[in-house]
C-alpha positions in Angstrom: -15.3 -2.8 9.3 -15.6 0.1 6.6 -17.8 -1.6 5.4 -20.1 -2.6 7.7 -20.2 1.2 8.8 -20.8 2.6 5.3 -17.8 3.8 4.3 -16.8 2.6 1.1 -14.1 5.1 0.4 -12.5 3.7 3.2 -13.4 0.3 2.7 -11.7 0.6 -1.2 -8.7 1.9 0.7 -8.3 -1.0 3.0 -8.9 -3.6 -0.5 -5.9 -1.6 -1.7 -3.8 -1.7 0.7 -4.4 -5.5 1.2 -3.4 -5.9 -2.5 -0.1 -4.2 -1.8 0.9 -5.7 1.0 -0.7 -9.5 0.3 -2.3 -10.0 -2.9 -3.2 -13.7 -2.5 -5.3 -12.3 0.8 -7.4 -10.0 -2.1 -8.3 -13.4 -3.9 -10.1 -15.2 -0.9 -13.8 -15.6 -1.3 -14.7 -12.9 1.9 -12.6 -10.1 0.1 -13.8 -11.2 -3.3 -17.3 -10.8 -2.1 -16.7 -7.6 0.0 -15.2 -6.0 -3.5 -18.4 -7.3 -5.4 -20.3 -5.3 -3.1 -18.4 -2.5 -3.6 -18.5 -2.7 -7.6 -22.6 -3.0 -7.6 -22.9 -0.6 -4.8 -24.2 3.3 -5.5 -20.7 5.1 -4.9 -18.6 4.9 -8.4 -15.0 5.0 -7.0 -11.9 5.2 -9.4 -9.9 2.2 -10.2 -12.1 -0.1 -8.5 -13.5 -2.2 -11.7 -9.7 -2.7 -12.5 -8.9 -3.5 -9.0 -12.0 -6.1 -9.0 -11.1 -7.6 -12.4 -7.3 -8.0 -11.3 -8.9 -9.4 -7.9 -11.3 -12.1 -9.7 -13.8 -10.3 -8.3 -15.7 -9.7 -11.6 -15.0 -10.9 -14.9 -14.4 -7.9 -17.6 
C-alpha cells in the first residue's frame, strides 16, 4: 500500500518489519520485486541495499 501511494519511507518500514517478524515472507517473488523497486527508485534510504542483498533481492 506504501507503495502504491508513494511513500517509500514507509514502504522500507513495512519490508522491515516483515523481515523481523517472517523472514521467509521477505524472500517471495512480490516482496523481492517490491524491494527492487525500492533499490532503483530516486529516494536513497539507509540500510536498504543490505536489506535487499540479505532479501535476494539484488545480488552485491
Amino acid at each position: 500500500m506504501w507503495h502504491q501511494l508513494g511513500n517509500p519511507h514507509a514502504t522500507y518500514a513495512a519490508l522491515r518489519g516483515i523481515e523481523h517478524q517472517a523472514p521467509e515472507e521477505a524472500r517471495r517473488p512480490a516482496v523481492r520485486a517490491l524491494t527492487t523497486d525500492l533499490v532503483y527508485g530516486p529516494v536513497a534510504l539507509p540500510g536498504l541495499k543490505e536489506y535487499a542483498v540479505r532479501t535476494g533481492a539484488v545480488i552485491a
